[in-house]
C-alpha positions in Angstrom: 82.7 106.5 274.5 85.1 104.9 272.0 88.2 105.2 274.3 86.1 103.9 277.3 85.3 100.3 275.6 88.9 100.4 274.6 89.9 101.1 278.1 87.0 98.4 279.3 88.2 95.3 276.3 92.4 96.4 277.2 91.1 96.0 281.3 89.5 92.6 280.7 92.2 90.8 278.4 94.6 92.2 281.1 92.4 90.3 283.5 92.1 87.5 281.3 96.2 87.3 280.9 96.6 87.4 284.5 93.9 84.7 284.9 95.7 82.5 282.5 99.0 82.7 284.4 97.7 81.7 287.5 100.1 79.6 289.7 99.6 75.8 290.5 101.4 74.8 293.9 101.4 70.6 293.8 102.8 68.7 297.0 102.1 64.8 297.8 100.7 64.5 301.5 103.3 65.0 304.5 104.8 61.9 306.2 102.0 58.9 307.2 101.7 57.4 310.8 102.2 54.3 309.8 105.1 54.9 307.8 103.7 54.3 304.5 104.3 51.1 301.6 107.7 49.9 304.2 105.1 48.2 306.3 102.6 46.8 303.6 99.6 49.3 305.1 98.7 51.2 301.6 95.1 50.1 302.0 94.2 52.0 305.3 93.6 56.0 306.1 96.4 56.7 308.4 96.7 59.8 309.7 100.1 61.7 309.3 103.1 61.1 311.8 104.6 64.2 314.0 107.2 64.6 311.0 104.1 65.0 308.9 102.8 67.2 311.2 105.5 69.5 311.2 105.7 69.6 307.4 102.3 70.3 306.9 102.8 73.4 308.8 106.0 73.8 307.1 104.2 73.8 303.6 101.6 76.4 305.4 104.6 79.0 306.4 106.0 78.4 302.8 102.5 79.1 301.4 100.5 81.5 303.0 101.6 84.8 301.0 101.4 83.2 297.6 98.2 83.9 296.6 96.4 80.8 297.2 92.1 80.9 296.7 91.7 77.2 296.6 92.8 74.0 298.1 92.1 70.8 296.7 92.6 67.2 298.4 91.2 63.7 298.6 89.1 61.9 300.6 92.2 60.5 302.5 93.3 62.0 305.6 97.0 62.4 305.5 96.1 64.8 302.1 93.4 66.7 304.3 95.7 67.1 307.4 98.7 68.5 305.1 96.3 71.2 304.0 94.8 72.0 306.9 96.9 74.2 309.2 97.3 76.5 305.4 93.0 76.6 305.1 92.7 77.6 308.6 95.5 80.3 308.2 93.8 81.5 304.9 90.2 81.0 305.7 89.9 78.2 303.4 87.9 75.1 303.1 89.7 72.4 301.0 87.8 70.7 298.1 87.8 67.2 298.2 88.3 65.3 294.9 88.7 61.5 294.1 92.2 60.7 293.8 90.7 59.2 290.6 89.4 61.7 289.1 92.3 63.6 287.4 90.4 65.1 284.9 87.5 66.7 286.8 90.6 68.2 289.3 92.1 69.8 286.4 89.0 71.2 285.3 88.3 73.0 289.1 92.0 74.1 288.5 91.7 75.7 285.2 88.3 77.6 286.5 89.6 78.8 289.7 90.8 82.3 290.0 93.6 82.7 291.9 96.4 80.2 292.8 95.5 76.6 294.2 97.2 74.3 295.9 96.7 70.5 295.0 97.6 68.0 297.8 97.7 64.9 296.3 99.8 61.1 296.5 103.2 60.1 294.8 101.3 58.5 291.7 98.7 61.4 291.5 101.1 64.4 291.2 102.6 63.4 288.6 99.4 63.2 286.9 98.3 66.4 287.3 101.3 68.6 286.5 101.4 66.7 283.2 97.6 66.9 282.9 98.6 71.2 283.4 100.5 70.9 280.1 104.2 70.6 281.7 106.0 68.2 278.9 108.7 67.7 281.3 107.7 64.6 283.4 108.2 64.5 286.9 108.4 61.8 289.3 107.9 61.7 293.0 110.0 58.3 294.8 107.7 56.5 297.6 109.6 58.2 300.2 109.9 61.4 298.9 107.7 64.1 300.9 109.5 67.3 300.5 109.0 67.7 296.9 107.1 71.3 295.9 106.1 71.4 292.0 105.2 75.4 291.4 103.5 75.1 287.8 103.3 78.4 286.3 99.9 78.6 283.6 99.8 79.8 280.0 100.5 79.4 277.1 103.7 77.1 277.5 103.4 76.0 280.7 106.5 75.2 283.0 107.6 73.5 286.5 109.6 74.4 289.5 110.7 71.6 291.5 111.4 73.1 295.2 111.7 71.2 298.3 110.6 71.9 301.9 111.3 71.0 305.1 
């Protein structure tokens, strides 16, 4: 009996390990329609351009092995639209969370089993790696679109900076 509840506690911090070195994949949203802050249109909900298109799916080849239980984006369509074609191949629905809210989006991450992948906007993604515990900062330029921050959990927590096409 003895060796099966030490079996059963070595099983679950195993689990619990594992858990705690879950994997964070953090993109900004793919390419707008309207071309973004060039033209002085930040205040609308453009949807995202053909390139956008195509790096959406781009992010979705790149993605759909690694693991991913949970998609989070905001209300905004161009973060919805770069998840999309990876929920539909994974059978996902994407969370949406206020682009304001930071801190409840870090708590959904920290809960979730699994790997997630945030979609979020050049001034949010910063946010939330740091908010992960990475004390590296990280920026993301407002034309930059191909930028793919892999945050590995745990104890120390660290970044990968990839980019896509």
């Amino acid at each position: 009996m003895k060796r099966a509840v030490l079996a059963l506690a070595l099983l679950l911090a195993s689990a619990a390990a594992a858990a705690a070195q879950s994997t964070v994949f953090v993109v900004r949203h793919a390419e707008r329609a309207d071309g973004g802050a060039a033209n002085g249109m930040m205040g609308n909900d453009p949807d995202l351009s053909e390139a956008g298109r195509a790096r959406a799916e781009s992010l979705a080849a790149v993605l759909k092995d690694a693991g991913i239980t949970a998609i989070y984006t905001t209300k905004f369509r161009r973060t919805q639209q770069t998840a999309a074609p990876l929920a539909k191949a994974l059978g996902l629905t994407p969370a949406t969370i206020s682009s304001r809210d930071t801190a409840g989006l870090l708590e959904k991450i920290k809960a979730a089993a699994g790997n997630v992948l945030v979609v979020g906007h050049s001034n949010t993604v910063p946010e939330v790696v740091k908010g992960l515990g990475v004390t590296v900062p990280v920026t993301v330029g407002d034309a930059e679109y191909d930028n793919l921050f892999i945050v590995r959990r745990g104890e120390q927590p660290a970044v990968l900076r990839l980019h896509y096409k």
